[in-house]
Backbone as JSON, one array per atom type, in Angstrom:
{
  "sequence": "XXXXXXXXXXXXXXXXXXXXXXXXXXXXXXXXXXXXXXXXXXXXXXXXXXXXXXXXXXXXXXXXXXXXXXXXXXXXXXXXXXXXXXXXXXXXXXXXXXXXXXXXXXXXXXXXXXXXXXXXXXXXXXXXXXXXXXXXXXXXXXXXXXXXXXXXXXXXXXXXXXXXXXXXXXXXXXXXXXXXXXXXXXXXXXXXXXXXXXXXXXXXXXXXXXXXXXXXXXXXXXXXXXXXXXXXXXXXXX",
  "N": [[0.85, -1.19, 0.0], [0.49, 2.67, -1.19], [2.11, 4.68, 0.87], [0.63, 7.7, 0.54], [-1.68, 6.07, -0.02], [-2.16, 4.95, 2.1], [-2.17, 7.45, 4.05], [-4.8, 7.87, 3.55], [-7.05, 6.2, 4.26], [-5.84, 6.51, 6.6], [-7.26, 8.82, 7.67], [-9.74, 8.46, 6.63], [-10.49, 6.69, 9.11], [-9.95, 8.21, 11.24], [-12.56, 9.85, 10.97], [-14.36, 7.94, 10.54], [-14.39, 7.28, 12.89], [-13.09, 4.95, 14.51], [-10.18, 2.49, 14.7], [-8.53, 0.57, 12.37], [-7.79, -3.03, 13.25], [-6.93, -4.92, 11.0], [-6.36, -2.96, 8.45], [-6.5, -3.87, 5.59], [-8.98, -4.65, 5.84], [-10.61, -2.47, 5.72], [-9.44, -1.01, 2.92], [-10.57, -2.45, 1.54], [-12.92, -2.71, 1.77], [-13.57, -0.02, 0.33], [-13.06, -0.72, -2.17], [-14.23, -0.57, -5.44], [-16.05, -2.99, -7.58], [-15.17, -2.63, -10.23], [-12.63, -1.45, -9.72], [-11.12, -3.99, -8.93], [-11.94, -5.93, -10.94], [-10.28, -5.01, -12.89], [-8.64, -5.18, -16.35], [-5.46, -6.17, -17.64], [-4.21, -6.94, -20.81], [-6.04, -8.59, -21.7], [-6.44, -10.21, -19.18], [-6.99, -11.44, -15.99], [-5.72, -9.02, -13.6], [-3.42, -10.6, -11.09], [-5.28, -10.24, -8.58], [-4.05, -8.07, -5.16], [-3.51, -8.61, -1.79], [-6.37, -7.96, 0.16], [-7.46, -6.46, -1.44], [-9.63, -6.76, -3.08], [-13.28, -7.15, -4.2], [-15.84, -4.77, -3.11], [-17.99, -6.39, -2.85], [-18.25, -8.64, -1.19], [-18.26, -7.77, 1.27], [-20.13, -5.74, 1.75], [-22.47, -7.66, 1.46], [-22.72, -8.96, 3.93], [-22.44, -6.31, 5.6], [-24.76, -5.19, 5.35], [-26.58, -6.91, 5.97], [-26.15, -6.6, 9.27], [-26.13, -4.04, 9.0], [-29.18, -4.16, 9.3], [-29.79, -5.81, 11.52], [-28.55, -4.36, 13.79], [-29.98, -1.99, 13.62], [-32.99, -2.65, 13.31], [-32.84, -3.48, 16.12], [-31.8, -1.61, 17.56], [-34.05, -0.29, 17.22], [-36.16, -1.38, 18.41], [-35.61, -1.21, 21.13], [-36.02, 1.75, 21.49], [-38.3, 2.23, 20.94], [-40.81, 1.18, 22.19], [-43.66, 0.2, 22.02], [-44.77, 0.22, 19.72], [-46.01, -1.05, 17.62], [-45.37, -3.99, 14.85], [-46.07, -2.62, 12.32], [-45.46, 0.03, 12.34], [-42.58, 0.07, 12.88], [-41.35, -1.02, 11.28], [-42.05, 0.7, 8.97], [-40.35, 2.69, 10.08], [-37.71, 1.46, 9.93], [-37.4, 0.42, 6.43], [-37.49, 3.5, 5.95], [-34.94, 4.18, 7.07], [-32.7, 2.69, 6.27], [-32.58, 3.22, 3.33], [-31.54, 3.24, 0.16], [-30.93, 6.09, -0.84], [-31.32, 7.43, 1.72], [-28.56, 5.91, 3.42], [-27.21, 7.14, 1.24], [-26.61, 9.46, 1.7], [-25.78, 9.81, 4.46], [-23.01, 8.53, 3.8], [-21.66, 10.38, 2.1], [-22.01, 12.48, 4.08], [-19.7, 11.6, 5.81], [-18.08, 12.17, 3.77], [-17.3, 9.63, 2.27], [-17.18, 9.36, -0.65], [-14.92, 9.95, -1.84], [-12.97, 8.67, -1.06], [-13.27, 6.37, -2.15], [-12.12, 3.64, -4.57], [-12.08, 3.21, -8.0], [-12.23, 2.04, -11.01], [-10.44, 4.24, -14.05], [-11.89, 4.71, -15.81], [-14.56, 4.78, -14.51], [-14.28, 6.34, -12.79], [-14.23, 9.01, -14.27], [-16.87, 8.66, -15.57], [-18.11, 9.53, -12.63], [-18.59, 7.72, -11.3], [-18.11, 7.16, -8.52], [-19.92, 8.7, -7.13], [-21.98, 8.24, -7.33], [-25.5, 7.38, -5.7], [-26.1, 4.61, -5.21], [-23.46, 3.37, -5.5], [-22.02, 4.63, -3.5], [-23.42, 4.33, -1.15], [-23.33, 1.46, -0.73], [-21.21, 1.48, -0.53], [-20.76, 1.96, 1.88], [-22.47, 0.24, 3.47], [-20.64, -1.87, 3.21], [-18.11, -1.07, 4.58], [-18.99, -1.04, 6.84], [-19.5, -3.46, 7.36], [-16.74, -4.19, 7.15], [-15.78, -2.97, 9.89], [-17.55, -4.87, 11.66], [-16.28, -7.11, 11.23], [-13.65, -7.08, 11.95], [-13.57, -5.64, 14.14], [-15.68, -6.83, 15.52], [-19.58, -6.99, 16.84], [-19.88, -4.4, 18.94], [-17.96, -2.18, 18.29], [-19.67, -2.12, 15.65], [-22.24, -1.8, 16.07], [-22.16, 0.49, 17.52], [-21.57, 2.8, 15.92], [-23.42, 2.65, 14.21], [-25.53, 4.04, 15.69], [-24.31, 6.09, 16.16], [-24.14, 7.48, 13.89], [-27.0, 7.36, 13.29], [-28.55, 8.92, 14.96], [-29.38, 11.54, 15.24], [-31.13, 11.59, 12.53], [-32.79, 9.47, 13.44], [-33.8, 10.39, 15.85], [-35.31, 12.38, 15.2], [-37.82, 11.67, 13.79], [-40.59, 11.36, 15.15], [-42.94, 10.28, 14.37], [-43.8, 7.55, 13.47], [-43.2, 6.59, 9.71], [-45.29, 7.33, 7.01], [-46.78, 4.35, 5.96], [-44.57, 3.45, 2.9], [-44.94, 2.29, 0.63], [-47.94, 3.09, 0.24], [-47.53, 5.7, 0.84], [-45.79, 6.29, -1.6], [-47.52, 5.76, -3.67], [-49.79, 7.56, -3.16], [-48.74, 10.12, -3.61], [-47.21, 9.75, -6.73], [-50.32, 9.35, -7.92], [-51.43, 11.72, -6.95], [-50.49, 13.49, -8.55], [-51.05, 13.2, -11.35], [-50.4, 10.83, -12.37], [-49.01, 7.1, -13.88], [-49.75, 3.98, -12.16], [-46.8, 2.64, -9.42], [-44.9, 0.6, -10.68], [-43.43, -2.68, -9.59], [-40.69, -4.86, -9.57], [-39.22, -8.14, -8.87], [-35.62, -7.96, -9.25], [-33.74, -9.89, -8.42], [-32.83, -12.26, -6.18], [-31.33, -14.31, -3.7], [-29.07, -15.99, -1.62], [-29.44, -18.63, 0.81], [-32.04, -21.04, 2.03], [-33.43, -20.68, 4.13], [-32.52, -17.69, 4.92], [-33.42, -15.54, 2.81], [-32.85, -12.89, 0.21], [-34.29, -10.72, -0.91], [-34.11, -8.41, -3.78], [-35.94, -5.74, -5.05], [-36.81, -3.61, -7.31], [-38.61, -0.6, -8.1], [-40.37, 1.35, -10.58], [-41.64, 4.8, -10.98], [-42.94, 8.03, -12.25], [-40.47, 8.31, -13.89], [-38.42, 8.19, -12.53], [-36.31, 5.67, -10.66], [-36.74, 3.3, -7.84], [-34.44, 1.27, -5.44], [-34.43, -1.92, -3.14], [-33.49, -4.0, -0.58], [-33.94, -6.73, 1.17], [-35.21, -9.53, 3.35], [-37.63, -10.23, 2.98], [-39.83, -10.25, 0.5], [-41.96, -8.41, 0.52], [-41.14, -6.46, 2.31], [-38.84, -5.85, 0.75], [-40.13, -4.57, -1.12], [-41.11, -2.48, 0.09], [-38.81, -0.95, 1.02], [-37.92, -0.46, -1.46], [-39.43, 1.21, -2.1], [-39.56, 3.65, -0.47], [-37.26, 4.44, -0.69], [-37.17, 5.49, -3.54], [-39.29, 7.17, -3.27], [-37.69, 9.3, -1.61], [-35.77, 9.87, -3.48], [-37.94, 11.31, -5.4], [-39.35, 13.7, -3.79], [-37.07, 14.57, -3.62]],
  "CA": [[0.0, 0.0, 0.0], [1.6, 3.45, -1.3], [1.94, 6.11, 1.75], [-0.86, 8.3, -0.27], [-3.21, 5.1, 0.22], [-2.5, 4.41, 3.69], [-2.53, 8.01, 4.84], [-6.25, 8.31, 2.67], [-7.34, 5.43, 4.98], [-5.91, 6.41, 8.33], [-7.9, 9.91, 7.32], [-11.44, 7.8, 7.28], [-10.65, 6.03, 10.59], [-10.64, 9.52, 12.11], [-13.56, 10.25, 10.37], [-15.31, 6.74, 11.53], [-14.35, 7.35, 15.09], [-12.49, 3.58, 14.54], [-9.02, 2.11, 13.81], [-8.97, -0.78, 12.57], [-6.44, -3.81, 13.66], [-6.7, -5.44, 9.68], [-6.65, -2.5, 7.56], [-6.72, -4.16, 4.64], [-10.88, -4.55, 5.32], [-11.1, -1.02, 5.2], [-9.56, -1.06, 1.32], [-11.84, -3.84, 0.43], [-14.26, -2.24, 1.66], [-13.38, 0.92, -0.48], [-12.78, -0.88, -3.33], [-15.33, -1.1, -6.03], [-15.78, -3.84, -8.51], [-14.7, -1.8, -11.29], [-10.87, -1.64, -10.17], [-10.85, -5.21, -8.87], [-11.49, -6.54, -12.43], [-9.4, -4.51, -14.19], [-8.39, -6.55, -16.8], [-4.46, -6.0, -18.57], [-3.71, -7.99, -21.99], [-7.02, -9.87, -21.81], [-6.54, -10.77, -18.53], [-7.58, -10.21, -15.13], [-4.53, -8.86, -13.14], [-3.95, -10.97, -9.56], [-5.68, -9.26, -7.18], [-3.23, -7.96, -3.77], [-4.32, -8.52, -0.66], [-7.27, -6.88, 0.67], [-7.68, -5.05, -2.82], [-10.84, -7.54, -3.96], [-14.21, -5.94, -4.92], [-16.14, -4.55, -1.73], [-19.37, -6.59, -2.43], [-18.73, -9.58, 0.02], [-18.06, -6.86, 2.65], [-21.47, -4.74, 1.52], [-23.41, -8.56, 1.62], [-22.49, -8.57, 5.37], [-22.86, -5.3, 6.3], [-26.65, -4.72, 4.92], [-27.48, -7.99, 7.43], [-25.38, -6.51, 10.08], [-27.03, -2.55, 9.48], [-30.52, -4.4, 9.59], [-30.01, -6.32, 12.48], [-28.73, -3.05, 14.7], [-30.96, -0.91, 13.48], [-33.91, -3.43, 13.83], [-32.49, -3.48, 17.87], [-32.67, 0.01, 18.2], [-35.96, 0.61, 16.99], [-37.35, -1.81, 19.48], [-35.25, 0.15, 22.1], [-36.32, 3.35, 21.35], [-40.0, 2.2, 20.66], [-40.84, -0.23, 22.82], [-44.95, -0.02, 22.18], [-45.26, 0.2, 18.64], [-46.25, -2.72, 16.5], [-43.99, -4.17, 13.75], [-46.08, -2.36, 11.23], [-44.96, 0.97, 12.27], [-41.12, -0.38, 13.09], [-40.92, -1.41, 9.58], [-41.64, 1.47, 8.33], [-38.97, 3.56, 10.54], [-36.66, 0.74, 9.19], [-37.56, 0.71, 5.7], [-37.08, 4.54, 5.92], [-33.62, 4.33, 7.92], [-32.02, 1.94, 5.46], [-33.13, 3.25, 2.27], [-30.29, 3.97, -0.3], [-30.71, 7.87, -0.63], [-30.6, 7.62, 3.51], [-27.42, 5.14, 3.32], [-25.72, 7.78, 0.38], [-26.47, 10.91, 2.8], [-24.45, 9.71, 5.13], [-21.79, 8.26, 2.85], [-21.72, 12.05, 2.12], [-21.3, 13.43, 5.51], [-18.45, 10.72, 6.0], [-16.73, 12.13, 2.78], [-16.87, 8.4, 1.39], [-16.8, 8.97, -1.91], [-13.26, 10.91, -2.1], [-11.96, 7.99, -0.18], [-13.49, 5.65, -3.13], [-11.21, 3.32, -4.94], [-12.78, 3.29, -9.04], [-11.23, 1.61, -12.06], [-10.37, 5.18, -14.16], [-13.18, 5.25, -16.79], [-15.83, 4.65, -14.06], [-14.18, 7.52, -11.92], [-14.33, 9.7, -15.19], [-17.89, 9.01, -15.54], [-18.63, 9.78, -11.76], [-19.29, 6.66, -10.3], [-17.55, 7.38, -7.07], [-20.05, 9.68, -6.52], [-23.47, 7.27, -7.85], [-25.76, 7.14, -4.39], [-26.22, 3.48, -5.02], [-22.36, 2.96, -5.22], [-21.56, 5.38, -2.38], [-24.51, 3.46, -0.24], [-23.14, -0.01, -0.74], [-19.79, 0.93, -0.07], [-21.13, 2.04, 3.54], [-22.37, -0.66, 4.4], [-19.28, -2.57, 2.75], [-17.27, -0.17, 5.51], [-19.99, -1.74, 8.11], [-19.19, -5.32, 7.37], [-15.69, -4.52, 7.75], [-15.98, -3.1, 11.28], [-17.69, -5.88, 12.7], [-15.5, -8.45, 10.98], [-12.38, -6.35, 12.11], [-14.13, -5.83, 15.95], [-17.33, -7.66, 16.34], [-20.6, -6.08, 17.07], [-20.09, -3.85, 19.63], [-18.31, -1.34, 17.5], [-20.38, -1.43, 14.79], [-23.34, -1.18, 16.86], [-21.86, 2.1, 18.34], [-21.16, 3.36, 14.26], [-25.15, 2.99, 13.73], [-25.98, 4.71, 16.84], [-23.55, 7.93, 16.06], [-24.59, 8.13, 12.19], [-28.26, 7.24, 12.59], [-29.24, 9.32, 15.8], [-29.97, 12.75, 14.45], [-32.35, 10.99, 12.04], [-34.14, 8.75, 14.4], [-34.1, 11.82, 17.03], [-36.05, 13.31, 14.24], [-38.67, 10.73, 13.67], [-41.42, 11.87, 16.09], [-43.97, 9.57, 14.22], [-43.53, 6.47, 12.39], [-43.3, 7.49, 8.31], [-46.08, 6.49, 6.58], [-45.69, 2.67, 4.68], [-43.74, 3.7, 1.85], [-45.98, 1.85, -0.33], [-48.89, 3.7, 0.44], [-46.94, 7.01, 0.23], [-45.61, 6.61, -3.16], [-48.81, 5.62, -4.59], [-50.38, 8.98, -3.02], [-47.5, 10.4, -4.47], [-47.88, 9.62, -8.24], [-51.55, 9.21, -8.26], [-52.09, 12.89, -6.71], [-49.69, 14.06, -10.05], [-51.5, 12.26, -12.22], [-49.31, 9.58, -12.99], [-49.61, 6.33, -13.43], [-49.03, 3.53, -10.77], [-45.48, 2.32, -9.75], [-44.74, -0.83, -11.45], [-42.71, -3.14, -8.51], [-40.12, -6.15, -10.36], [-37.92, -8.63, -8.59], [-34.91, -7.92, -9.93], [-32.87, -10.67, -7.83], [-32.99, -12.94, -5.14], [-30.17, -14.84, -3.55], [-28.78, -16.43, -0.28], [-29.78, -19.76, 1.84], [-33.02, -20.83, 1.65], [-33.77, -19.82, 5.88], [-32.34, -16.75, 5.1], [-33.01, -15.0, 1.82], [-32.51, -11.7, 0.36], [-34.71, -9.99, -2.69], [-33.59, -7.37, -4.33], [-36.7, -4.85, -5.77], [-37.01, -2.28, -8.08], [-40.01, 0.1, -8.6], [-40.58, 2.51, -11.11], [-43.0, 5.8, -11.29], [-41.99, 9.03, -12.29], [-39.63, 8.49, -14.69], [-37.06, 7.75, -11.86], [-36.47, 4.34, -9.4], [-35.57, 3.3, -6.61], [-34.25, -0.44, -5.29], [-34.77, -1.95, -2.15], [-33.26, -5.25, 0.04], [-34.8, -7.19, 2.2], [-35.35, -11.12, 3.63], [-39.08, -10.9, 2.11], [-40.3, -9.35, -1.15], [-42.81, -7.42, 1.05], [-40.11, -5.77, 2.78], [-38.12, -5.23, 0.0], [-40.6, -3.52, -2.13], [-41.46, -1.22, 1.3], [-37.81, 0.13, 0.76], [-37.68, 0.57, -2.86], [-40.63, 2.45, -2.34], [-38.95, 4.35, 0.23], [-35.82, 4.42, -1.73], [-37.66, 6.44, -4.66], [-40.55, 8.16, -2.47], [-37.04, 10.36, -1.68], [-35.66, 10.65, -5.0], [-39.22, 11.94, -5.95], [-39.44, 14.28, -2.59], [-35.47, 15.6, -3.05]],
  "C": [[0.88, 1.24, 0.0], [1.07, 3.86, 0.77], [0.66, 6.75, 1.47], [-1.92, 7.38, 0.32], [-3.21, 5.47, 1.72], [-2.76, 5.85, 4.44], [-4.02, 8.32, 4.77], [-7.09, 7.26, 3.7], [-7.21, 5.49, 6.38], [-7.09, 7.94, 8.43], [-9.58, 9.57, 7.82], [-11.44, 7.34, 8.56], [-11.17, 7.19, 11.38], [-11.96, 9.82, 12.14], [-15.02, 9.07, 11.02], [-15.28, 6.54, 12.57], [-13.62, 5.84, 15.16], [-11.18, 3.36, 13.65], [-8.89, 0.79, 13.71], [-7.43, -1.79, 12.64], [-5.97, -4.33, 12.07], [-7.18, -3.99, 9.11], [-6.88, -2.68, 6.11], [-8.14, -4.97, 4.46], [-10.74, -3.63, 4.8], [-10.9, -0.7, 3.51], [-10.14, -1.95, 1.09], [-12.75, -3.08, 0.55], [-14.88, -0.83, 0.77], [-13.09, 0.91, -1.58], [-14.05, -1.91, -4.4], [-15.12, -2.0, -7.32], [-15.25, -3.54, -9.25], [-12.97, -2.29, -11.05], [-10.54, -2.69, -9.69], [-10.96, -6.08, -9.37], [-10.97, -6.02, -12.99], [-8.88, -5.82, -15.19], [-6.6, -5.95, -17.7], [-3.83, -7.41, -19.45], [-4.94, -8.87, -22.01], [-6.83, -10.15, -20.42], [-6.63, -10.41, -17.06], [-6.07, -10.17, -14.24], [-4.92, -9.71, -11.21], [-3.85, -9.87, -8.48], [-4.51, -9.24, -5.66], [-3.89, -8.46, -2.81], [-5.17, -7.81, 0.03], [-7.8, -6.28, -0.62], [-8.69, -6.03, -3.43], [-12.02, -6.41, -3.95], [-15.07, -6.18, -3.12], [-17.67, -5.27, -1.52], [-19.49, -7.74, -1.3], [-18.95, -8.94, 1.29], [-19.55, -6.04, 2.83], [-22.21, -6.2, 1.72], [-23.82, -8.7, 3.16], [-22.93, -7.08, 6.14], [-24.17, -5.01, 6.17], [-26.8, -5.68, 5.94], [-26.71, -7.47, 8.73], [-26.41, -4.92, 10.07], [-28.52, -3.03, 9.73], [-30.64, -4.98, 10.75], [-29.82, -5.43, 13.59], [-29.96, -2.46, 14.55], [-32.24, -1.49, 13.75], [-33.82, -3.31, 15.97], [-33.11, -2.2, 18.5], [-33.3, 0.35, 18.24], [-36.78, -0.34, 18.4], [-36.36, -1.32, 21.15], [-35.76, 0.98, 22.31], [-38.09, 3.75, 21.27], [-40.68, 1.34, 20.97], [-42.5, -0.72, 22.74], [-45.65, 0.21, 21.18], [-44.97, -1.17, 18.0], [-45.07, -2.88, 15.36], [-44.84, -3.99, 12.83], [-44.92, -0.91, 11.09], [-43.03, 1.21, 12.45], [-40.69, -0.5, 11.86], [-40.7, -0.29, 8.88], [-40.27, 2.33, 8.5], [-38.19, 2.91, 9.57], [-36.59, 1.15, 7.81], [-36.57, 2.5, 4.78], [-35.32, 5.39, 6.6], [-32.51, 3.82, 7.2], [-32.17, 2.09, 4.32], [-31.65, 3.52, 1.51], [-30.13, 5.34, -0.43], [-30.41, 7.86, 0.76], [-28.73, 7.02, 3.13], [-26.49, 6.55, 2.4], [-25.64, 9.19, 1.28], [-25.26, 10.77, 3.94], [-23.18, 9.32, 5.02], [-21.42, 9.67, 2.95], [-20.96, 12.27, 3.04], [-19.88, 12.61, 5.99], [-17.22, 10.89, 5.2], [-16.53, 10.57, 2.33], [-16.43, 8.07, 0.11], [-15.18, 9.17, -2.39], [-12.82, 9.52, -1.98], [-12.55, 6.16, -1.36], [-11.95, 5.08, -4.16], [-12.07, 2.66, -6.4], [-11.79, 3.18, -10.2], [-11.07, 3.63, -13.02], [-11.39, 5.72, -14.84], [-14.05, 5.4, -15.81], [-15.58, 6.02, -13.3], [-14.6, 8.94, -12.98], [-15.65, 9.54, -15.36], [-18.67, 9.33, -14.3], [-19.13, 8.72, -11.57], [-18.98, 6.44, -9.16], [-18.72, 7.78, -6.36], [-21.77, 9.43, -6.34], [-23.63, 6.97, -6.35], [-25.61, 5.63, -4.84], [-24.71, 2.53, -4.52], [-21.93, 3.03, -3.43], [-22.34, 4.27, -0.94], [-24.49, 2.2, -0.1], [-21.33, 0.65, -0.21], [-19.95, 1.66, 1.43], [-21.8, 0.86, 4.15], [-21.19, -1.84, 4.18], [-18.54, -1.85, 3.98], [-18.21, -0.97, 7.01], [-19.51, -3.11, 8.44], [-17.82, -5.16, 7.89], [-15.27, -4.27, 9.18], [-16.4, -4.28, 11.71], [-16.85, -7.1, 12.19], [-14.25, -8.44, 11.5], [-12.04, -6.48, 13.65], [-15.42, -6.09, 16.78], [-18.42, -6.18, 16.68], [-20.33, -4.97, 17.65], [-20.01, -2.59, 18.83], [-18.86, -0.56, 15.76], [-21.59, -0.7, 15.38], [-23.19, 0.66, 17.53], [-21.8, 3.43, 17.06], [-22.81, 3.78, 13.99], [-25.23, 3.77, 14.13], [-25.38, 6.31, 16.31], [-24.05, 7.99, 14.72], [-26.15, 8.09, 12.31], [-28.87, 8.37, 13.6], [-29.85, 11.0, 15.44], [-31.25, 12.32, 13.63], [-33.58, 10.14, 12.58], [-34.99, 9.44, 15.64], [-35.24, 12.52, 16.08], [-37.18, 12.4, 13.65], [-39.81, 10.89, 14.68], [-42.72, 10.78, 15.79], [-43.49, 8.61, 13.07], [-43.65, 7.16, 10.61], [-44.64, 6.58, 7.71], [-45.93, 5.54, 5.45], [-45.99, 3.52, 3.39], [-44.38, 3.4, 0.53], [-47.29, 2.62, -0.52], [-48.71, 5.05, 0.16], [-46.52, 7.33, -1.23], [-46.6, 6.64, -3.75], [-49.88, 6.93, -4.5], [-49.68, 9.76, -3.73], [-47.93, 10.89, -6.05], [-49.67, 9.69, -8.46], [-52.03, 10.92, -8.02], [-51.7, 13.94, -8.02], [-50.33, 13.55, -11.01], [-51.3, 11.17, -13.29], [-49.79, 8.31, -12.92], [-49.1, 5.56, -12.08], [-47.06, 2.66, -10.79], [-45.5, 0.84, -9.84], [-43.13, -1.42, -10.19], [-42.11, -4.61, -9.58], [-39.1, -6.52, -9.42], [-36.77, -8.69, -9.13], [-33.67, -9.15, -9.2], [-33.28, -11.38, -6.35], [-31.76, -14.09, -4.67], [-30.22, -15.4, -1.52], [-29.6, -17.67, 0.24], [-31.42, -19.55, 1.78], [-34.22, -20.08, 3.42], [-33.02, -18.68, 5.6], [-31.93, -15.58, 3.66], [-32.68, -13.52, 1.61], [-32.86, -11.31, -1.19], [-34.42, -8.99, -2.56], [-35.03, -6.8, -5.65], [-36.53, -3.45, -6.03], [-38.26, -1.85, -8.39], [-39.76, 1.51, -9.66], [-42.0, 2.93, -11.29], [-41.79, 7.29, -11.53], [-41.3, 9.13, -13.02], [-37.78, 8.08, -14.14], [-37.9, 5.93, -11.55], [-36.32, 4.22, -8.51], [-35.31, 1.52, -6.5], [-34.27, -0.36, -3.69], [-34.42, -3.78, -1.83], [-33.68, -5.88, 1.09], [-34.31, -8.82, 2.56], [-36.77, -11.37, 3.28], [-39.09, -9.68, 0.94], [-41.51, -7.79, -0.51], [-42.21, -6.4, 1.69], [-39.26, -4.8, 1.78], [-38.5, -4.27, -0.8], [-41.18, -2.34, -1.58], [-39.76, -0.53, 1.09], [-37.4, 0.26, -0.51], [-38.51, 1.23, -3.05], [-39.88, 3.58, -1.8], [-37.7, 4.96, -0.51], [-36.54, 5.75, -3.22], [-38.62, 7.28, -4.03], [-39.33, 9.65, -2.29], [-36.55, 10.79, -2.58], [-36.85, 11.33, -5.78], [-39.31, 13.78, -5.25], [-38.04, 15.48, -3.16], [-35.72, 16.21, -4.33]]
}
């Protein structure tokens, strides 16, 4: 790792309030598919250590930010039903949420992007930026176990959940008020993926209205298509 890298990395630690004992999560976790296929002569160059693509680290961290953040809400809300929990969730984990705070973290700078993709701004793509936070998630707790990730949620999410006074209304229900009050039509919901163990899956939905999308992950399809609602209800909203 040059100097340049490693001081660009001890830079985020500050920044994440955490140092980590394996730094070479933290560049995985900053490194997007793009420059971990590069390919020279036809072929793919062998990957260094640590320098692979950051999605095993982002597969982990999304079940790792859902399972905190799931905690906290029944912490913090100890007498609301799991419709209105969902939604918080839904609305806490959405990718526009997830790239906001990428943002305030400065993540993208600290992005590692084959050169064309950096040239077309994909450092800077919420969906990227928002996977490579929770890719940065996974590697905390793989680095130092729950505790301090759990403490990572807590300091990035609390302003926003402090600010939550009433459950949001399901996401599904909102978009469709949404478009329908514009006189649009309705948003068209597609599984675009599904994956993982069969006790513990993980769909991947997309909705479009508007002309935009949004996507949304889950362990049910009903879930998932409550945060790609959510997920585009703010790209509509912003």
């Amino acid at each position: 790792m040059s100097d340049a890298a490693r001081f660009r990395l001890e830079e985020l630690e500050v920044r994440l309030g955490y140092r980590f004992v394996n730094p070479d999560l933290l560049q995985e976790a900053l490194t997007h598919r793009s420059a971990a296929h590069q390919k020279a002569g036809g072929r793919k160059r062998q990957k260094a250590k640590g320098a692979g693509s950051n999605e095993r680290l982002e597969f982990i961290g999304d079940r790792v930010l859902g399972l905190l953040m799931a905690e906290w809400l029944l912490e913090r809300f100890p007498n609301e039903q799991e419709g209105a929990l969902g939604s918080r969730l839904a609305h806490l984990v959405s990718r526009v949420f997830l790239a906001e705070i990428a943002d305030k973290l400065d993540l993208p700078q600290s992005l590692t992007v084959a050169a064309h993709e950096a040239r077309a701004g994909v450092q800077t793509a919420a969906n990227v930026v928002a996977d490579a936070l929770e890719a940065v998630l996974g590697a905390v707790f793989l680095d130092g176990g729950l505790e301090p990730a759990r403490q990572m949620v807590r300091d990035w999410w609390k302003s926003a959940l402090d600010a939550q006074a009433h459950p949001p209304k399901d996401p599904k229900t909102a978009l469709q008020e949404w478009v329908l009050g514009r006189g649009q039509s309705l948003p068209v919901y597609e599984t675009i993926g599904a994956d993982g163990p069969s006790h513990a899956p993980l769909f991947v939905v997309r909705v479009t209205a508007g002309g935009l999308f949004g996507e949304g992950r889950a362990g049910s399809k009903r879930a998932a298509e409550s945060a790609a609602a959510a997920d585009l209800l703010e790209k509509l909203e912003g």
